[in-house]
DSSP file (Angstrom, degrees, kcal/mol; ACC not computed):
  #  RESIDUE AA STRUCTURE BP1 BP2  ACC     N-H-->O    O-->H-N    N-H-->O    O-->H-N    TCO  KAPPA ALPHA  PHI   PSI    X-CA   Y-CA   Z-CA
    1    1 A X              0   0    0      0, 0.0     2,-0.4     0, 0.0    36,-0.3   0.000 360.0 360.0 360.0 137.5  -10.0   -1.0    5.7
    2    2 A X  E     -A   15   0A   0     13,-5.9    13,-1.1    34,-0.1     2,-0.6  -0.794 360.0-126.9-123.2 164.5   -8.1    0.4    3.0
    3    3 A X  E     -A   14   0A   0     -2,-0.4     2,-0.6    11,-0.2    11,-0.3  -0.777  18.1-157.9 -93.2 137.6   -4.8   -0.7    1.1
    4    4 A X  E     -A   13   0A   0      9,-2.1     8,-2.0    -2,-0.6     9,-1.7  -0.990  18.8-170.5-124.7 129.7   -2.0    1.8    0.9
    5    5 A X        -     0   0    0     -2,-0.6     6,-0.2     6,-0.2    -2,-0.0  -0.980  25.9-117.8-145.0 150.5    0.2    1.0   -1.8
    6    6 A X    >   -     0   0    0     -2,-0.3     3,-1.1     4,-0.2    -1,-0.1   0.268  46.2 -96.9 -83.4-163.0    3.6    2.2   -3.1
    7    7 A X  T 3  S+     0   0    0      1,-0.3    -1,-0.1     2,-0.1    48,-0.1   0.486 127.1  58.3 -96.2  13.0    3.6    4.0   -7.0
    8    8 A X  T 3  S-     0   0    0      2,-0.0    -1,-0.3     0, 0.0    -2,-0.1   0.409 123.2-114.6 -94.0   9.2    4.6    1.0   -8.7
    9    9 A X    <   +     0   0    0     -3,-1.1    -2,-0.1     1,-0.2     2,-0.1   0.617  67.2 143.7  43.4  38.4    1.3   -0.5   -7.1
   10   10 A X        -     0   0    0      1,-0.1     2,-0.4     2,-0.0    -4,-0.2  -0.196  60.1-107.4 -56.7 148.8    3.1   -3.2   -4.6
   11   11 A X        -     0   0    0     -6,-0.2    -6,-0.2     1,-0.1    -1,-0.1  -0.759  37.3-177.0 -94.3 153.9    1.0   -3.2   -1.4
   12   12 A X        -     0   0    0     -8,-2.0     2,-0.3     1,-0.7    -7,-0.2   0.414  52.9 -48.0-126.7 -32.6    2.5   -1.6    1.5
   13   13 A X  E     -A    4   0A   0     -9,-1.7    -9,-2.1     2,-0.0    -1,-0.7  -0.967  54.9 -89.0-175.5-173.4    0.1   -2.0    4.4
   14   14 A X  E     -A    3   0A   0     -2,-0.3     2,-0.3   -11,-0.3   -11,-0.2  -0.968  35.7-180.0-125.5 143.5   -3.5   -1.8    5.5
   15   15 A X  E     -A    2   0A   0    -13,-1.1   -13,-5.9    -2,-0.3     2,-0.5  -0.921  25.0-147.8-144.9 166.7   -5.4    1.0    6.9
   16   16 A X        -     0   0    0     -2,-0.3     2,-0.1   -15,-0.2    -2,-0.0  -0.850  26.0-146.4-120.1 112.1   -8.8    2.3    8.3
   17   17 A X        -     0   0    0     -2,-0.5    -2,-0.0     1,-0.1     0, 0.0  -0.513   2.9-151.0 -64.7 153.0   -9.5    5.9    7.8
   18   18 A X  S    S-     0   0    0     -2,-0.1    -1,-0.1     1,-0.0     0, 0.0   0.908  74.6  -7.9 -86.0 -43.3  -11.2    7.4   10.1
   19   19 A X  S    S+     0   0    0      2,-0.1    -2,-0.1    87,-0.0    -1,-0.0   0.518  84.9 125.9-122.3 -12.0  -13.2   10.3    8.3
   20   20 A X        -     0   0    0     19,-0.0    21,-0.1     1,-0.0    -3,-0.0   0.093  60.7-113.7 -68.5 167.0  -12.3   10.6    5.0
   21   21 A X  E     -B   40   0B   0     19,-0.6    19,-0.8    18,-0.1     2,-0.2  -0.537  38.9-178.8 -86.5 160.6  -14.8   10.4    2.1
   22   22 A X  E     -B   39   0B   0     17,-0.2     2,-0.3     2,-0.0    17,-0.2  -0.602  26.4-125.5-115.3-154.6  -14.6    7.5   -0.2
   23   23 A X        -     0   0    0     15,-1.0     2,-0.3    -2,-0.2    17,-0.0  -0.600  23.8-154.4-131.9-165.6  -16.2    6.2   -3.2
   24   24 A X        -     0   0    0     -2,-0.3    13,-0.2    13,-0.2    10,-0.1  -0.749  17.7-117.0-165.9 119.5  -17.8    2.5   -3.2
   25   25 A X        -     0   0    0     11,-2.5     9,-2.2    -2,-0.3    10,-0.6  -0.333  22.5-158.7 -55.1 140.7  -18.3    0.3   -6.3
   26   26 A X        -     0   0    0      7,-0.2     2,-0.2     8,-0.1     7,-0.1  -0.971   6.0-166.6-143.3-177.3  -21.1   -0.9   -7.6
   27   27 A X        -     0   0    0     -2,-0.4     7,-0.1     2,-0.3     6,-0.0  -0.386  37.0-125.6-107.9 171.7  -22.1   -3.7   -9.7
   28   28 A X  S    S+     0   0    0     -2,-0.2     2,-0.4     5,-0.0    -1,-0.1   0.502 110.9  73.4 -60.6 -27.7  -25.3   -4.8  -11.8
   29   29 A X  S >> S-     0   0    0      1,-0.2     3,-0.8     2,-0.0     4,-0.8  -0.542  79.9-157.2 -58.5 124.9  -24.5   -7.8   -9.5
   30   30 A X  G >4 S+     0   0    0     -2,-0.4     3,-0.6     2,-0.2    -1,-0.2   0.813  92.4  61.6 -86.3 -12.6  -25.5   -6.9   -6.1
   31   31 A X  G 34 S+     0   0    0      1,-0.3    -1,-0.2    -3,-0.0    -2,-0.0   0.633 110.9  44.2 -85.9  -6.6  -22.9   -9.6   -4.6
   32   32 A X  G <4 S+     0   0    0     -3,-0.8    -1,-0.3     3,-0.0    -2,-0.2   0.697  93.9  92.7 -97.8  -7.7  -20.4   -7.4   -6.4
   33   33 A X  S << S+     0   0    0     -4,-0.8    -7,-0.2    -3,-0.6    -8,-0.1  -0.271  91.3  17.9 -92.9 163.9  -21.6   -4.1   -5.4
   34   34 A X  S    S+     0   0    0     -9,-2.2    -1,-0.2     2,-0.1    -8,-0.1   0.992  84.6 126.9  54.5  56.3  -20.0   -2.5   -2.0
   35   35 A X        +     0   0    0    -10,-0.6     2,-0.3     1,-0.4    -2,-0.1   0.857  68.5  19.9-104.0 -49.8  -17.3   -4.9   -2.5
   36   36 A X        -     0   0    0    -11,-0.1   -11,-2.5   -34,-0.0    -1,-0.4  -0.949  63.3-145.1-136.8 141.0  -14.1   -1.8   -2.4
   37   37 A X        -     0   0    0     -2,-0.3     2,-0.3   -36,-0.3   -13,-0.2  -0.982   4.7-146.8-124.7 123.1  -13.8    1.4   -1.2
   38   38 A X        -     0   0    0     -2,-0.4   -15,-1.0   -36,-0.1     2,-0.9  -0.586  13.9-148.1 -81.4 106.4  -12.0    3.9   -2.5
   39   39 A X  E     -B   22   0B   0     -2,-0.3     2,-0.4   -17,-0.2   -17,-0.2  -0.686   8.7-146.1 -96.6  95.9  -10.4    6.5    0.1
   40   40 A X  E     -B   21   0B   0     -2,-0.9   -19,-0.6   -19,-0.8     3,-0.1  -0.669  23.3-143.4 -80.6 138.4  -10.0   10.2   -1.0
   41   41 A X        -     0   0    0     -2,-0.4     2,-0.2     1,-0.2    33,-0.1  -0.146  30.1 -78.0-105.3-175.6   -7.1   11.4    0.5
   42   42 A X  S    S+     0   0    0     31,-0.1     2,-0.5     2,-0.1    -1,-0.2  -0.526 115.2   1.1 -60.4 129.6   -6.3   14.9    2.0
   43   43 A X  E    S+C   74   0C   0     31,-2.0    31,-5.0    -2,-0.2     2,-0.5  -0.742 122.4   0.1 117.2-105.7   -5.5   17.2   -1.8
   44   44 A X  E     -C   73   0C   0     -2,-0.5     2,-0.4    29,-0.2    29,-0.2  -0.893  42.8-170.9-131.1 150.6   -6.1   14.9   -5.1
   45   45 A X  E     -C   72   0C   0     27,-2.5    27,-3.1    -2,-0.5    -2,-0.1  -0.920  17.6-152.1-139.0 108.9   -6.8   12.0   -5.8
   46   46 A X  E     +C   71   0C   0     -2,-0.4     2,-0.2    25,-0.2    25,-0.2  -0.135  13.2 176.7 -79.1 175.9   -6.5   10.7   -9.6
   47   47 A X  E     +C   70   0C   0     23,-0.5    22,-2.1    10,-0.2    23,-1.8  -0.831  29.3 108.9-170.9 120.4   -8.3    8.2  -11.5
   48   48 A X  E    S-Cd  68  59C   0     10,-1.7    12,-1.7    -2,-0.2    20,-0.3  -0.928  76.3 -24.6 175.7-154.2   -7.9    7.3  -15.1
   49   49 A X    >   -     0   0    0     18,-1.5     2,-4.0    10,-0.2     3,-2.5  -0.440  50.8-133.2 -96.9 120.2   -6.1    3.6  -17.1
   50   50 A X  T 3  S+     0   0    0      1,-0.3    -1,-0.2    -2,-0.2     5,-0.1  -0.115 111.7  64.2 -41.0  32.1   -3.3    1.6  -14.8
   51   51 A X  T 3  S+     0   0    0     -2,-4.0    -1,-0.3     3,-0.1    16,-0.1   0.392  83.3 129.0-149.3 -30.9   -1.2    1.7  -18.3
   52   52 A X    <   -     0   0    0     -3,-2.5     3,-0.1    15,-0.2    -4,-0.0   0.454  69.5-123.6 -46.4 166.6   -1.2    5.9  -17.8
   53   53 A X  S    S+     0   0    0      2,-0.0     2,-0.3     0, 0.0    -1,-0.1   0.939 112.5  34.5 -87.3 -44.8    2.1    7.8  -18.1
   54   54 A X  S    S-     0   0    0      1,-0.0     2,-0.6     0, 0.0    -3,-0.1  -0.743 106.9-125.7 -86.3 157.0    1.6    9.4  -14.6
   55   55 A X        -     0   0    0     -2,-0.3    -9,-0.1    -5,-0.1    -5,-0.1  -0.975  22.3-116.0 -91.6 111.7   -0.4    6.3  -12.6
   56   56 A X        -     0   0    0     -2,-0.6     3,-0.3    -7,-0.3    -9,-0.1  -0.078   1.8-132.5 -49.2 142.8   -3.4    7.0  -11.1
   57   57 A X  S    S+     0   0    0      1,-0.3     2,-0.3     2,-0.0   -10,-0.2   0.655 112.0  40.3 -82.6 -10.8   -4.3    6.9   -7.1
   58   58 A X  S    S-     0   0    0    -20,-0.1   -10,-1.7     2,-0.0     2,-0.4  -0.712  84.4-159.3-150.3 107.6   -7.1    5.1   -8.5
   59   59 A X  B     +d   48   0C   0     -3,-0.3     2,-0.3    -2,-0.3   -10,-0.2  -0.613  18.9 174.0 -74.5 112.0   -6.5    2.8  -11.1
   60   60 A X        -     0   0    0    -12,-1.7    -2,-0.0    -2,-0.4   -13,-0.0  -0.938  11.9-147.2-145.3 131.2   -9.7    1.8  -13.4
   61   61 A X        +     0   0    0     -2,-0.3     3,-0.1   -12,-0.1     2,-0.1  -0.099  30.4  70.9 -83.4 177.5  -10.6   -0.2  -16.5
   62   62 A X  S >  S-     0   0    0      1,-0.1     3,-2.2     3,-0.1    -2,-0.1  -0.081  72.6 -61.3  81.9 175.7  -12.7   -0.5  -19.5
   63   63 A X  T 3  S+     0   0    0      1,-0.3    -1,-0.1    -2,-0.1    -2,-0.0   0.766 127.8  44.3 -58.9 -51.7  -13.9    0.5  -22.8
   64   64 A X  T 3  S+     0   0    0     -3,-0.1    -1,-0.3    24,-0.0    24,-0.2   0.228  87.1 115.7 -72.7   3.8  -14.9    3.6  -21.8
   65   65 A X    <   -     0   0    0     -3,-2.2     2,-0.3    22,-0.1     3,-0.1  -0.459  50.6-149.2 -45.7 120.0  -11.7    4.7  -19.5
   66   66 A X        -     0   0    0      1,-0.2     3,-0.2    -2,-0.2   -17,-0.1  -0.920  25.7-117.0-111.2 164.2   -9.6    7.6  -20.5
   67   67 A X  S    S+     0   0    0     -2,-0.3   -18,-1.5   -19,-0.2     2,-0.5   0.861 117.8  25.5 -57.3 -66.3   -5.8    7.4  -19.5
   68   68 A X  E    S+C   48   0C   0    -20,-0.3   -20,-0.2     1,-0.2    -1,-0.2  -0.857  84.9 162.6 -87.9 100.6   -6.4   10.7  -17.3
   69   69 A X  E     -     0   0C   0    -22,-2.1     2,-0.3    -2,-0.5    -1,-0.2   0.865  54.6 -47.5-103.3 -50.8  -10.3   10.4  -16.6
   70   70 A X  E     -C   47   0C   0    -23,-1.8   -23,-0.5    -4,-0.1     2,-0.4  -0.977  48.8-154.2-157.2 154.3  -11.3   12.8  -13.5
   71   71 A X  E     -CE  46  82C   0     11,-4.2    11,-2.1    12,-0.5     2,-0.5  -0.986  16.3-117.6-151.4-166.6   -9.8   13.2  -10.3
   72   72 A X  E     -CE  45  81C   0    -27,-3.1   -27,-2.5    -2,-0.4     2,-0.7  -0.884  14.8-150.9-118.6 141.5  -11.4   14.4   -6.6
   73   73 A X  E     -CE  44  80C   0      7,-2.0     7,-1.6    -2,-0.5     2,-0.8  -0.912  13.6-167.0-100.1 112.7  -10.3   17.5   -4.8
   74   74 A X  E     +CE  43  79C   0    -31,-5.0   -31,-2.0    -2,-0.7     2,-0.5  -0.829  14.8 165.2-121.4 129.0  -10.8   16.9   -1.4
   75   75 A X  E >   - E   0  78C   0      3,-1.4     3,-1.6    -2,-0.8    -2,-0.0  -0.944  69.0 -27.2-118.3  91.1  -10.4   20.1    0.9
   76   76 A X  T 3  S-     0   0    0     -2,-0.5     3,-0.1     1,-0.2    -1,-0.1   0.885 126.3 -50.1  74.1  14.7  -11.7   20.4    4.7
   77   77 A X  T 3  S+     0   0    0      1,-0.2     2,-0.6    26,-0.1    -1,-0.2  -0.126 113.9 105.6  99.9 -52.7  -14.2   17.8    3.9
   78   78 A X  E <   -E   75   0C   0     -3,-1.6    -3,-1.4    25,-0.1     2,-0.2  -0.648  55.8-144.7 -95.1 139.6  -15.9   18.9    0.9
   79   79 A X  E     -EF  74 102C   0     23,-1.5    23,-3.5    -2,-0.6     2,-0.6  -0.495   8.3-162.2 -95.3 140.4  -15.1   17.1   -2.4
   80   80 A X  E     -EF  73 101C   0     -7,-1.6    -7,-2.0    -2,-0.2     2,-0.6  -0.981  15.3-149.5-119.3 144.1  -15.0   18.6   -6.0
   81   81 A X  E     -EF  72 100C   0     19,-1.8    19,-1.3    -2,-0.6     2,-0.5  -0.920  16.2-166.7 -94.7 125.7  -15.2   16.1   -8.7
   82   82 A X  E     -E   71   0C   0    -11,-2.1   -11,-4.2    -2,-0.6    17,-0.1  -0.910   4.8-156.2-140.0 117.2  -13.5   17.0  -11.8
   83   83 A X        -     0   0    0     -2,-0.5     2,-0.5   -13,-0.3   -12,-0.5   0.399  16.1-115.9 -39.5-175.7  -13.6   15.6  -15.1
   84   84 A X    >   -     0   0    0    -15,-0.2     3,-0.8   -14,-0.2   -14,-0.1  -0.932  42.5 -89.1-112.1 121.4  -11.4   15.5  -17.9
   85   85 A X  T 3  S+     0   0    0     -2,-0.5   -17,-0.1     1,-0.2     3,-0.1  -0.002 117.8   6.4 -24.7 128.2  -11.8   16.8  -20.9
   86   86 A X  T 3  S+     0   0    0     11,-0.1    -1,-0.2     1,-0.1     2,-0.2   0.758 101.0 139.2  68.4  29.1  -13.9   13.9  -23.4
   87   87 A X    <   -     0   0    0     -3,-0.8    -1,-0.1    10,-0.1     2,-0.1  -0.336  54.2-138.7 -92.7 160.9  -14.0   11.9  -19.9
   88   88 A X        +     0   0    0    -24,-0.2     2,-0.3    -2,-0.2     9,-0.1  -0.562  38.7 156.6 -98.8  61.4  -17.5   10.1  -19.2
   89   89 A X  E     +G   96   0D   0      7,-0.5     7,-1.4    -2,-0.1     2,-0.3  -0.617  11.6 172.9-112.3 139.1  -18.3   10.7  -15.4
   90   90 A X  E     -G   95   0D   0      5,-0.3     2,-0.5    -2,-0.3     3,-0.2  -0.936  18.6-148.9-129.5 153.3  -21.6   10.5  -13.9
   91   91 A X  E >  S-G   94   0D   0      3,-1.5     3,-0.8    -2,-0.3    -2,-0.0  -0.984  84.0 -10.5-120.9 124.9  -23.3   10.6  -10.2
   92   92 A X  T 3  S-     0   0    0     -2,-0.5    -1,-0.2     1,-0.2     3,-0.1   0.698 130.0 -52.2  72.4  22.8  -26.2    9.0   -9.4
   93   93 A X  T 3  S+     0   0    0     -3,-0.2     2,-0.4     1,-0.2    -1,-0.2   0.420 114.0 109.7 102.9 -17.5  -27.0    8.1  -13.1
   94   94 A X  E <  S-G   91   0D   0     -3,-0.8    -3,-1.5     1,-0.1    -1,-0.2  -0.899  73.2-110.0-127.3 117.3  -26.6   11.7  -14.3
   95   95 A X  E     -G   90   0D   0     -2,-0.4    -5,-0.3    -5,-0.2     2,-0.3  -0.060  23.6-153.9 -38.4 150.3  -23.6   12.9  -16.6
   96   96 A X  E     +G   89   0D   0     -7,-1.4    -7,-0.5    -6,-0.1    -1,-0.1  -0.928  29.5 154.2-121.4  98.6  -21.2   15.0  -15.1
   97   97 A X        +     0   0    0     -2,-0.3     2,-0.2     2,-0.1   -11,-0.1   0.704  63.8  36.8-115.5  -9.6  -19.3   17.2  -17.6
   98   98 A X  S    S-     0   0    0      1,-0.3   -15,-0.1   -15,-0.0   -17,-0.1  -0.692 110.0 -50.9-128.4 172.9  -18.1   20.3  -15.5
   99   99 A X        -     0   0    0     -2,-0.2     2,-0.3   -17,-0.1    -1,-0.3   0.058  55.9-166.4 -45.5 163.3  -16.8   20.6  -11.7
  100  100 A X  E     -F   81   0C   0    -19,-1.3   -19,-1.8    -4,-0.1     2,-0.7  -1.000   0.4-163.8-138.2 140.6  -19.3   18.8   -9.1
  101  101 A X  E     +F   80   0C   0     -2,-0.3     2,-0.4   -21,-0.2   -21,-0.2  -0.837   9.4 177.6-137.2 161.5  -18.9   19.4   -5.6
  102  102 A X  E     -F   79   0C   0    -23,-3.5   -23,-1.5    -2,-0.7     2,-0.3  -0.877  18.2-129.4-133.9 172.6  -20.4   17.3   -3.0
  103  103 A X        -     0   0    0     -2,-0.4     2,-0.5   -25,-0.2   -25,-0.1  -0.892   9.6-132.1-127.4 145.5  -20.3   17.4    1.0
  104  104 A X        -     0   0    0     -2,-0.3     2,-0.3   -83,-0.0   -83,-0.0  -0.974  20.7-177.2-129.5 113.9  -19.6   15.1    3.5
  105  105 A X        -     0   0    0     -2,-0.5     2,-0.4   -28,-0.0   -28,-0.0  -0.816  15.1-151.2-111.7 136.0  -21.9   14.6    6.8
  106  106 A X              0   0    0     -2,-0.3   -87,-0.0     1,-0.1    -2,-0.0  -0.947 360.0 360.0-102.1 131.2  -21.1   12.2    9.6
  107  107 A X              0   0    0     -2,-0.4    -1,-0.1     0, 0.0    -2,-0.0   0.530 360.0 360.0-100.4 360.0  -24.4   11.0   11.3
């Protein structure tokens, strides 16, 4: 289930997508990890500080946050990850400093 919420960030409803890719937290806590999932929609999908001049479709904190941090192109399925310049991004453990693009398989 996902949350759809308006651009002041009020909740508006709940929803389930059906295919779309998401992202999932994780934790060093494992009771915290998989906890929320994060739906990329059809085009872009920001991420960077809830305080930002534009407000991000995905809001996220800490030290290391920039107001604009990356956002996800999603196209047809397949996802591009994009940074922001001086951004800190990684997958799987491994910086990410230039586009990334990843694919999405249903088994």
């Amino acid at each position: 289930m996902g949350l759809a919420t308006s651009a002041d960030g009020s909740t508006l409803g709940v929803f389930s997508p059906k295919k779309l890719p998401h992202l999932v937290n994780l934790n060093e806590d494992p009771l915290m990890s998989e906890c929320l999932l994060y739906y990329l929609k059809e085009g872009v999908t920001r991420t960077g500080r809830p305080e930002a001049a534009q407000r991000p479709d995905i809001p996220l904190s800490g030290e290391e946050i920039c107001e604009k941090h990356c956002q996800f192109v999603n196209e047809d399925g397949v996802v591009m990850l994009v940074p922001e310049k001086g951004s800190k991004c990684f997958v799987n453990g491994q910086p990410v400093s230039s586009l990334r693009l990843f694919t999405h398989a249903l088994i």
